[in-house]
N, CA, C, O and CB atoms as a CASP TS submission, in Angstrom:
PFRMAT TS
TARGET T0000
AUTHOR 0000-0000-0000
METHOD Language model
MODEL 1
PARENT N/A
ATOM      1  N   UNK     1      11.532  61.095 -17.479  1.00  0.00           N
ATOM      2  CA  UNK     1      11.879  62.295 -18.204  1.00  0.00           C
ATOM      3  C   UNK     1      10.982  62.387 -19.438  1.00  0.00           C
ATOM      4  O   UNK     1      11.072  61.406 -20.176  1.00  0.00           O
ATOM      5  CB  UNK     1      13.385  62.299 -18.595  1.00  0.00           C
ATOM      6  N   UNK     2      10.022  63.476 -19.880  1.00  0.00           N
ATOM      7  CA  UNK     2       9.900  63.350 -20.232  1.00  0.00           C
ATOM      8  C   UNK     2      10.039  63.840 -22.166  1.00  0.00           C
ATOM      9  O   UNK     2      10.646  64.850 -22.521  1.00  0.00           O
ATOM     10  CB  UNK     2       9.515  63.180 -19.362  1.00  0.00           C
ATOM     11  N   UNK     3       9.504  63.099 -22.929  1.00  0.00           N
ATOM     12  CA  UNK     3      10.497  62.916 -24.161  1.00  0.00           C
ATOM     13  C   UNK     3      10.448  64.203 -25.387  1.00  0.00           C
ATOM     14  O   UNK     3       9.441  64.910 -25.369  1.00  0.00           O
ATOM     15  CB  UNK     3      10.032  61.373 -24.936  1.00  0.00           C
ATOM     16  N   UNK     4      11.243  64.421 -26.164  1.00  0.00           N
ATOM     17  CA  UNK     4      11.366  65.788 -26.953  1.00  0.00           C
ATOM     18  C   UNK     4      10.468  65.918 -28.018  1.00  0.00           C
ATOM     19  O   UNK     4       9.661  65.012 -28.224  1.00  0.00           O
ATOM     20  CB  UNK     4      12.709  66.005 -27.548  1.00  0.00           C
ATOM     21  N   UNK     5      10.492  66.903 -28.715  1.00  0.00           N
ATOM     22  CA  UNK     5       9.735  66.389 -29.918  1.00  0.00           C
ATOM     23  C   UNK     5      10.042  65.744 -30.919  1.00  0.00           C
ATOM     24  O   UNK     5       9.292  65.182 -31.717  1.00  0.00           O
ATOM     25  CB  UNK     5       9.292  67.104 -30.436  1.00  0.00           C
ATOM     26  N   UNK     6      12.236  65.861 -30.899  1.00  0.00           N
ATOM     27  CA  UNK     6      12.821  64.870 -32.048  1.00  0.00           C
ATOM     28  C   UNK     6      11.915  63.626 -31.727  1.00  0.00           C
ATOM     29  O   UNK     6      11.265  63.209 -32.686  1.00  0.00           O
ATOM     30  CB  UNK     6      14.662  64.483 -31.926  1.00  0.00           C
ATOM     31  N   UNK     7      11.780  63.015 -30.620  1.00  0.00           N
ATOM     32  CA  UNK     7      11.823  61.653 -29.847  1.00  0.00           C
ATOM     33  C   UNK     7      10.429  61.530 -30.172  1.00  0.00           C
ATOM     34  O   UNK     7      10.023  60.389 -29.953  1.00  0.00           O
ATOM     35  CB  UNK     7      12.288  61.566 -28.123  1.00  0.00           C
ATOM     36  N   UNK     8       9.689  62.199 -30.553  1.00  0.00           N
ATOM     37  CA  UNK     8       8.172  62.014 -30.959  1.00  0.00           C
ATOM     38  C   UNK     8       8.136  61.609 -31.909  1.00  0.00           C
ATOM     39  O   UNK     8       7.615  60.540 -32.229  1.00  0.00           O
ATOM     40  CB  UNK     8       7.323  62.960 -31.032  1.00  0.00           C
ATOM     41  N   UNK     9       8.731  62.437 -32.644  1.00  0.00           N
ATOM     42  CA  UNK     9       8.748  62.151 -34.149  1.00  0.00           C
ATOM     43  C   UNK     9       9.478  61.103 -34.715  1.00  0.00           C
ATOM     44  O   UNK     9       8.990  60.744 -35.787  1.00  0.00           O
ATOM     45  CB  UNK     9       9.187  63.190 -34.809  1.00  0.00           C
ATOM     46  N   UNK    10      10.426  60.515 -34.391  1.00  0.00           N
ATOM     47  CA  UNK    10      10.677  58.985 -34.274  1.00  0.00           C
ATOM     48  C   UNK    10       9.704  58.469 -34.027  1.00  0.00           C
ATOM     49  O   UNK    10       9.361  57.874 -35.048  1.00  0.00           O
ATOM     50  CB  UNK    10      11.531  58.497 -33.397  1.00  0.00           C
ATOM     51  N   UNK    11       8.684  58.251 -32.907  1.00  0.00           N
ATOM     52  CA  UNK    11       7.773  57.362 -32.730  1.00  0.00           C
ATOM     53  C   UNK    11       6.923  57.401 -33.526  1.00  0.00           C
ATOM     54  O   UNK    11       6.447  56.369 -33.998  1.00  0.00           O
ATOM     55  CB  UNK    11       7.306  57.346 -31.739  1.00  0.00           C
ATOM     56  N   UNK    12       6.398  58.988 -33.982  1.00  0.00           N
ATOM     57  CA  UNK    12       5.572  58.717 -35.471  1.00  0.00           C
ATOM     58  C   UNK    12       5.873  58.021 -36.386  1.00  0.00           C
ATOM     59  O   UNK    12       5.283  57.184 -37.070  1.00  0.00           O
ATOM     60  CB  UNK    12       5.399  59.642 -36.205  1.00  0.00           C
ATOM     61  N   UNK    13       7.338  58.633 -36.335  1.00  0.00           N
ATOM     62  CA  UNK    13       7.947  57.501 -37.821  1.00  0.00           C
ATOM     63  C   UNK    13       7.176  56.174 -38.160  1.00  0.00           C
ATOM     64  O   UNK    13       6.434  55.747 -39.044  1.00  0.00           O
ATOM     65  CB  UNK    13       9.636  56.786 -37.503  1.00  0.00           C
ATOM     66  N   UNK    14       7.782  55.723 -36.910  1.00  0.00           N
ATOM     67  CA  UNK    14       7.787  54.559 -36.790  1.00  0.00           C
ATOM     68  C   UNK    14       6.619  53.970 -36.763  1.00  0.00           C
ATOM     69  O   UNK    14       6.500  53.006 -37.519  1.00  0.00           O
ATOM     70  CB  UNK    14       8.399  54.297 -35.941  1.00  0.00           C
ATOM     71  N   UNK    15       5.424  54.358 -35.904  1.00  0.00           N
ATOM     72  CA  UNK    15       4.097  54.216 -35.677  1.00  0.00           C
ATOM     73  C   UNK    15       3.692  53.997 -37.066  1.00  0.00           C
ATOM     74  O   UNK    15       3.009  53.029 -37.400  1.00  0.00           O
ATOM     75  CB  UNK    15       3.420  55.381 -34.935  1.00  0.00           C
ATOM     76  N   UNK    16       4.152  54.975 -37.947  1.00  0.00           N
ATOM     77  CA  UNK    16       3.488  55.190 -40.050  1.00  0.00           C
ATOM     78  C   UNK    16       3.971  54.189 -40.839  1.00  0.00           C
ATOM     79  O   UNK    16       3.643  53.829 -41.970  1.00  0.00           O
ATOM     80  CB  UNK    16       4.176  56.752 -41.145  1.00  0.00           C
ATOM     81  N   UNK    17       5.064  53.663 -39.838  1.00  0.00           N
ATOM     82  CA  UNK    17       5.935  52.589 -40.814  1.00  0.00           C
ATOM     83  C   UNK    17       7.222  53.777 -41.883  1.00  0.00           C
ATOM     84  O   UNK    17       7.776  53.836 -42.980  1.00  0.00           O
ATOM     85  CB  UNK    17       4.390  51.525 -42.200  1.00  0.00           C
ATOM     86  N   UNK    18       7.167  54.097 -41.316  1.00  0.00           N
ATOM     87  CA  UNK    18       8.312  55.710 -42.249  1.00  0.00           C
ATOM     88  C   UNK    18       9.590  55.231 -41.846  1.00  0.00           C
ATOM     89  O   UNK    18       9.769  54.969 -40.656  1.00  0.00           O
ATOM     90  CB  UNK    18       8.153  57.848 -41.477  1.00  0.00           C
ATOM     91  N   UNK    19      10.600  55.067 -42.770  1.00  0.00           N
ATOM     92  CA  UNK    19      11.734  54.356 -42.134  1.00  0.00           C
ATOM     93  C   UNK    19      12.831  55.574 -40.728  1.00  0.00           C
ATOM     94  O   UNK    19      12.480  56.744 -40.575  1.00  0.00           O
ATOM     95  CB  UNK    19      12.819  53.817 -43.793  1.00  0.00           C
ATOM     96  N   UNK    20      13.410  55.293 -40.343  1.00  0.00           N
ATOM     97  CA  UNK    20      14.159  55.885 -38.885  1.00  0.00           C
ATOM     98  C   UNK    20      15.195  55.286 -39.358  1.00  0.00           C
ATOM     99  O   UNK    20      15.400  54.162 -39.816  1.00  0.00           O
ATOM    100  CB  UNK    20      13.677  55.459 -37.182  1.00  0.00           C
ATOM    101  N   UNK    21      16.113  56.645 -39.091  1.00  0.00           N
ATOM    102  CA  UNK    21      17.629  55.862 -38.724  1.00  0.00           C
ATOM    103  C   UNK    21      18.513  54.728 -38.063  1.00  0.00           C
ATOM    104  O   UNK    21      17.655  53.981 -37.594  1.00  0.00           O
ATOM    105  CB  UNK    21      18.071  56.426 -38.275  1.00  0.00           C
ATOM    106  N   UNK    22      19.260  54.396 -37.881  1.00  0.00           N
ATOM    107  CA  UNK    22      19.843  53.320 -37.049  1.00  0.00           C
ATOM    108  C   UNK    22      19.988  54.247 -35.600  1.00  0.00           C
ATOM    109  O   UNK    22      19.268  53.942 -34.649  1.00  0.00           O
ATOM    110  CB  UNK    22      21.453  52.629 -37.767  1.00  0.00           C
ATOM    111  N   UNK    23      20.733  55.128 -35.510  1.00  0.00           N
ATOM    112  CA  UNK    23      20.641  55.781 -34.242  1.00  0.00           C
ATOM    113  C   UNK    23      18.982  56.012 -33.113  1.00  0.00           C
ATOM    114  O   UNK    23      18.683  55.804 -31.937  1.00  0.00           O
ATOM    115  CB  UNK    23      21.227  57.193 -34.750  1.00  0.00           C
ATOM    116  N   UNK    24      18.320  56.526 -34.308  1.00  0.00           N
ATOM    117  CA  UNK    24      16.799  56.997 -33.781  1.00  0.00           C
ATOM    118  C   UNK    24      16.606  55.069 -33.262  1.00  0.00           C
ATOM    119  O   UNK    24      16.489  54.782 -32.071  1.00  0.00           O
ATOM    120  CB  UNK    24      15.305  57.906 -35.525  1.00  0.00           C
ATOM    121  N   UNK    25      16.607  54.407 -33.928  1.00  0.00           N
ATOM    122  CA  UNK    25      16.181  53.425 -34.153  1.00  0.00           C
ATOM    123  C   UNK    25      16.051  52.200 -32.646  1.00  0.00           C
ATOM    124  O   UNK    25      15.178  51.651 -31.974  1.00  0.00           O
ATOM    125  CB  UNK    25      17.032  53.138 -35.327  1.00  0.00           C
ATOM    126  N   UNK    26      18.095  52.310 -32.771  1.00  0.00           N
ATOM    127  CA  UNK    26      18.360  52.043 -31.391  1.00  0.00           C
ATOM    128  C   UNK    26      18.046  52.950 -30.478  1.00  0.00           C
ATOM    129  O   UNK    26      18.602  52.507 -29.473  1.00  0.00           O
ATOM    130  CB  UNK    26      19.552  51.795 -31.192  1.00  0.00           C
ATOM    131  N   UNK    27      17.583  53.807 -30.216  1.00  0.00           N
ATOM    132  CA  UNK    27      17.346  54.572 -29.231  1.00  0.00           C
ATOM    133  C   UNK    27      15.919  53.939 -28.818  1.00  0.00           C
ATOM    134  O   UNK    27      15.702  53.459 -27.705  1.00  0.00           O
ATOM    135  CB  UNK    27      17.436  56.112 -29.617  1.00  0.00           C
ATOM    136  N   UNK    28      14.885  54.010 -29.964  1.00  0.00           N
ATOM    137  CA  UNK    28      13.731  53.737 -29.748  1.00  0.00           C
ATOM    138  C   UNK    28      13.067  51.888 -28.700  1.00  0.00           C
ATOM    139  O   UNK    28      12.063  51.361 -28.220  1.00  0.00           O
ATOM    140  CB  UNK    28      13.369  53.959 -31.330  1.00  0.00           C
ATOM    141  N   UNK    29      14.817  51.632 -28.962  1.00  0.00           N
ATOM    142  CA  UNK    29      14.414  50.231 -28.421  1.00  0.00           C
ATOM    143  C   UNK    29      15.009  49.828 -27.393  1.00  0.00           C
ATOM    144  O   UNK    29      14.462  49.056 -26.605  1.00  0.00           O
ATOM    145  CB  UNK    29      14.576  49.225 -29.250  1.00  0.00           C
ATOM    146  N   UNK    30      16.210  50.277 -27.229  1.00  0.00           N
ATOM    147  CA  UNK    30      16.802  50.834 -25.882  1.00  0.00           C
ATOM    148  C   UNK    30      16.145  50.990 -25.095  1.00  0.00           C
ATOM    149  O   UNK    30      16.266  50.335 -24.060  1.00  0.00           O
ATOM    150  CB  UNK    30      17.360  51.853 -25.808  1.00  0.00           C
ATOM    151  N   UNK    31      14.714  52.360 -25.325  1.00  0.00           N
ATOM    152  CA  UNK    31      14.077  53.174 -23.759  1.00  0.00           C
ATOM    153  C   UNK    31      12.650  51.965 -23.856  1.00  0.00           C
ATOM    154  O   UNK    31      11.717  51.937 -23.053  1.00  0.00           O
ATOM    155  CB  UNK    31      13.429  55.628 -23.941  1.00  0.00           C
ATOM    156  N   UNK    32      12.795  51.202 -24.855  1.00  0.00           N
ATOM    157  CA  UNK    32      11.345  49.887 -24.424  1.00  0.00           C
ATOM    158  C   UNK    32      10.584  50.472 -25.369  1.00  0.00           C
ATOM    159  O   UNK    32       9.523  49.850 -25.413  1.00  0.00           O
ATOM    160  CB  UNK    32      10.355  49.813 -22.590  1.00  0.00           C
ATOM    161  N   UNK    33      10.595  51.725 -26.471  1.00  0.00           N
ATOM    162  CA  UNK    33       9.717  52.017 -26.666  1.00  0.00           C
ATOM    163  C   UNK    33       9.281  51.639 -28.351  1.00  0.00           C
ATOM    164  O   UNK    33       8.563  52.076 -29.250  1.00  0.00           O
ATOM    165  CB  UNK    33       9.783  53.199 -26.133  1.00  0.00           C
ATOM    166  N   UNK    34      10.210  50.565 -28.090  1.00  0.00           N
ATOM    167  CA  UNK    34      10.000  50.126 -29.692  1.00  0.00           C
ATOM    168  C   UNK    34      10.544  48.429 -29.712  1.00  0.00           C
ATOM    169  O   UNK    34      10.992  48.032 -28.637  1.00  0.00           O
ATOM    170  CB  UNK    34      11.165  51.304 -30.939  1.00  0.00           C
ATOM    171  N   UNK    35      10.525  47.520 -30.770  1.00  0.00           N
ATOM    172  CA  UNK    35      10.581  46.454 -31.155  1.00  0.00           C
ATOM    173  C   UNK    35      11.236  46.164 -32.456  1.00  0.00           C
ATOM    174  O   UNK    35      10.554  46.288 -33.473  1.00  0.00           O
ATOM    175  CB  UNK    35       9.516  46.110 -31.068  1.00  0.00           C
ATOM    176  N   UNK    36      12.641  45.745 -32.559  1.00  0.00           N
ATOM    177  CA  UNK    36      13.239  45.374 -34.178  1.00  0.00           C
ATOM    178  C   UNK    36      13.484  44.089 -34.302  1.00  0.00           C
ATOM    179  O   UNK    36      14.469  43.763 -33.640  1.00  0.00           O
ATOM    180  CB  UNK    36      14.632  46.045 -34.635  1.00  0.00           C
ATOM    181  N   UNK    37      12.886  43.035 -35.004  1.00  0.00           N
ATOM    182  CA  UNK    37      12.668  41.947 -35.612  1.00  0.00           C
ATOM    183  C   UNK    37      14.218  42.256 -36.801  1.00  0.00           C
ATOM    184  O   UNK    37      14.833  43.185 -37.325  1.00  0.00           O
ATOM    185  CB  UNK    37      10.841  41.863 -36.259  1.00  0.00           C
ATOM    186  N   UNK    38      14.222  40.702 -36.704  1.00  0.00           N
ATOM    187  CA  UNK    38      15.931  40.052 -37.224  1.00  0.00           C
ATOM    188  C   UNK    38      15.943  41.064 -38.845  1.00  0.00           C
ATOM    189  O   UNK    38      16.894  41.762 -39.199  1.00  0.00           O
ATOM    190  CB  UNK    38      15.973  37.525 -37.656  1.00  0.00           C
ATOM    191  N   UNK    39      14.429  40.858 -39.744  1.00  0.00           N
ATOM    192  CA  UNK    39      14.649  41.393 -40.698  1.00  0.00           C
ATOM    193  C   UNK    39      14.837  43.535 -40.983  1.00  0.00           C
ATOM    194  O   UNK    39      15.020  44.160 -42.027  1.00  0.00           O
ATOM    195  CB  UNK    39      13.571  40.607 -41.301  1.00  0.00           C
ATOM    196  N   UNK    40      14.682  44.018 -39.574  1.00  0.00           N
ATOM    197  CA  UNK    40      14.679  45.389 -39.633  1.00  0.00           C
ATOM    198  C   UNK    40      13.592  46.463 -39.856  1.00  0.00           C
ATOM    199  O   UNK    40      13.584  47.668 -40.109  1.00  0.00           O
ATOM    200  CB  UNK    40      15.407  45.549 -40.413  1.00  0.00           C
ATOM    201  N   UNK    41      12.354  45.144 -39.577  1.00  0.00           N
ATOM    202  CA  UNK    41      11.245  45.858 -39.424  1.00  0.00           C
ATOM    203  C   UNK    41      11.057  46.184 -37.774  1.00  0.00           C
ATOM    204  O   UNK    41      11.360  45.456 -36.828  1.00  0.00           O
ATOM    205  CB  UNK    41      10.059  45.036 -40.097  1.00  0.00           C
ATOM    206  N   UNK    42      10.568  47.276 -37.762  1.00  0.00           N
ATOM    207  CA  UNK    42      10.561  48.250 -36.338  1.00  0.00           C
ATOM    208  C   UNK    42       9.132  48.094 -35.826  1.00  0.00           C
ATOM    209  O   UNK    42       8.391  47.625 -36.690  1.00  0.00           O
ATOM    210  CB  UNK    42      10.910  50.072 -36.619  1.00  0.00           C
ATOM    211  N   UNK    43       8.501  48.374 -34.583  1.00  0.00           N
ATOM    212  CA  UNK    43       7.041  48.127 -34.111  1.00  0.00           C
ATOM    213  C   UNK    43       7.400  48.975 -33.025  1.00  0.00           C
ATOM    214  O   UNK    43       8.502  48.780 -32.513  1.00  0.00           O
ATOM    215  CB  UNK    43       6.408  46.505 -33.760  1.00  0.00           C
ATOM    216  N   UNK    44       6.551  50.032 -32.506  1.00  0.00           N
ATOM    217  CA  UNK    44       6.165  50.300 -31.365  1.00  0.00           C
ATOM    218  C   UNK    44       5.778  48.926 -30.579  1.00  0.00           C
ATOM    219  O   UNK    44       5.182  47.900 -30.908  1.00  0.00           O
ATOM    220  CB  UNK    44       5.119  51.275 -31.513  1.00  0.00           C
ATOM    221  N   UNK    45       6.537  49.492 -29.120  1.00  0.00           N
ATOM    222  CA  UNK    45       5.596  48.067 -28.077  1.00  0.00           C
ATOM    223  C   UNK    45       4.649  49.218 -27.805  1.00  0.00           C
ATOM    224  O   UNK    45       4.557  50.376 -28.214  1.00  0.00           O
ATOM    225  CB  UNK    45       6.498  47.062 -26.214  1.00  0.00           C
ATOM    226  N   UNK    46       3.679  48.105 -26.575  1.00  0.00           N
ATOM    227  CA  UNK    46       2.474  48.892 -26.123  1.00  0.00           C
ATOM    228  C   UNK    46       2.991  50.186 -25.334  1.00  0.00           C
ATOM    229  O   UNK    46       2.458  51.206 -25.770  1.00  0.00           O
ATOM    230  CB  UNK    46       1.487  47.949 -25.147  1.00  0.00           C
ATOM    231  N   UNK    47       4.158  50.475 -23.976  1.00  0.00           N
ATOM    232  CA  UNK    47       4.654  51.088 -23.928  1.00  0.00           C
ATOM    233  C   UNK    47       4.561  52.451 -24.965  1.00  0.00           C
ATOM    234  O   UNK    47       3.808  53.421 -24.882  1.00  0.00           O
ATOM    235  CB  UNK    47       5.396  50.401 -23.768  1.00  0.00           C
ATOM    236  N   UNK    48       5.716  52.111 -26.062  1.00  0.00           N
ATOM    237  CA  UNK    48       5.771  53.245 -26.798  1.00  0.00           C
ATOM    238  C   UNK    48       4.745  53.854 -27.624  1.00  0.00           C
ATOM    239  O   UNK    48       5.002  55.032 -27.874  1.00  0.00           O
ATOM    240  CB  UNK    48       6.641  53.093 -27.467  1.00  0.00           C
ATOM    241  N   UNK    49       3.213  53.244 -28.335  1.00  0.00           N
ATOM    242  CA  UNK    49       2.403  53.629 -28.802  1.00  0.00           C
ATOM    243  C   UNK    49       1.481  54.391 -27.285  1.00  0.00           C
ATOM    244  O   UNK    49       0.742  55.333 -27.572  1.00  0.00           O
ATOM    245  CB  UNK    49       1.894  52.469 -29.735  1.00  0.00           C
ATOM    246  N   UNK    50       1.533  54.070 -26.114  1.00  0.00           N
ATOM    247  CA  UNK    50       0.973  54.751 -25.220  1.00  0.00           C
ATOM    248  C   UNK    50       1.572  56.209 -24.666  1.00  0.00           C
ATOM    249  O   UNK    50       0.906  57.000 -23.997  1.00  0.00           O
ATOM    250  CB  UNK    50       0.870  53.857 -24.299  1.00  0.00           C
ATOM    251  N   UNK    51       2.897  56.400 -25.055  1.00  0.00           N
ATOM    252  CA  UNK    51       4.126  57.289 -25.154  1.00  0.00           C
ATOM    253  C   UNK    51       3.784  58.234 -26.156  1.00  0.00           C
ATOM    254  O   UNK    51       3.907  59.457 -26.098  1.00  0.00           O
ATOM    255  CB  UNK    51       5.474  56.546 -25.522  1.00  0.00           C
ATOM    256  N   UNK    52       3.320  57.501 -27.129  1.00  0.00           N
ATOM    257  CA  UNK    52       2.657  58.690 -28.113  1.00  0.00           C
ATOM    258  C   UNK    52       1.644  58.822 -28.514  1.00  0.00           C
ATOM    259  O   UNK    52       1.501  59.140 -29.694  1.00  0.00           O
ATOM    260  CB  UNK    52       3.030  58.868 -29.107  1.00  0.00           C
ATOM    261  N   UNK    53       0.449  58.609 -27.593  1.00  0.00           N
ATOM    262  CA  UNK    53      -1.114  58.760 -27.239  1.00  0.00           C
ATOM    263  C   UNK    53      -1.085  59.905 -26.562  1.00  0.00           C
ATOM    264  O   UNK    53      -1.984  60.735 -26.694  1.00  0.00           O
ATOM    265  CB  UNK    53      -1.842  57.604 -26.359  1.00  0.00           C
ATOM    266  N   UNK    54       0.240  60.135 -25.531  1.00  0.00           N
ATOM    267  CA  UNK    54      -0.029  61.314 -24.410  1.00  0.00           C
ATOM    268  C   UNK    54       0.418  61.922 -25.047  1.00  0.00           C
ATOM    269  O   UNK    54       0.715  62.792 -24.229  1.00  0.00           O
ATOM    270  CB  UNK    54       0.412  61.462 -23.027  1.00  0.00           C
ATOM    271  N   UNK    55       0.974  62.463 -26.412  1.00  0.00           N
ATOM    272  CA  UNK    55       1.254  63.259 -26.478  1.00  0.00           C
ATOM    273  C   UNK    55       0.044  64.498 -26.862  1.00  0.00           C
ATOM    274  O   UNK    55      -0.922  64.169 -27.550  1.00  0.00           O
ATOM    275  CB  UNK    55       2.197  62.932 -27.071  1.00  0.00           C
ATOM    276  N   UNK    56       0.201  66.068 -26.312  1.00  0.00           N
ATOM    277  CA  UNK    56      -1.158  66.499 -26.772  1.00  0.00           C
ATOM    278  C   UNK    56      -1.351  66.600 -28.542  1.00  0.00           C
ATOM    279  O   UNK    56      -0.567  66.287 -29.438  1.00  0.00           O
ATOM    280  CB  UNK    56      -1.408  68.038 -26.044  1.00  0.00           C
ATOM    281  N   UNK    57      -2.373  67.022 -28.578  1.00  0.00           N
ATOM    282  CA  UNK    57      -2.549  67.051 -29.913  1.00  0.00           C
ATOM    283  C   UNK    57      -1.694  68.080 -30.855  1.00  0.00           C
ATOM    284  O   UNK    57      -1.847  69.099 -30.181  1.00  0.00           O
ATOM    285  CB  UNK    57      -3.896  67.274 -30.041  1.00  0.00           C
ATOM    286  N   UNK    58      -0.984  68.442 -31.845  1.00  0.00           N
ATOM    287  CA  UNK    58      -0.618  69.572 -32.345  1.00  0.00           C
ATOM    288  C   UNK    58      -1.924  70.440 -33.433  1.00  0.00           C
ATOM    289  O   UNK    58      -1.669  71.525 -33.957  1.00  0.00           O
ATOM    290  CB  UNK    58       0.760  69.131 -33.087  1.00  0.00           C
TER
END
């Protein structure tokens, strides 16, 4: 399925290091498309930075 633009923009967030909610957050790591370390720092996996490569350009 593919993902919205809220769901993009989480991954930017995140990609910038911009903090995300707990909801966005778990979501992002839930669908694989993200990584949260014990202290609450967040990482795109390769997955999710390739998730938001396709996206087209705005």
């Amino acid at each position: 399925m593919p993902l919205t633009e809220e769901q993009f923009t989480i991954l930017r967030a995140i990609a910038d290091a911009r903090p995300v909610g707990s909801d966005a957050a778990t979501w992002a790591v839930k669908e694989g498309l993200a990584v949260q370390a014990e202290d609450a720092d967040i990482d795109l996996t390769p997955h999710g930075r390739d998730m938001l490569a396709s996206q087209p350009a705005r």
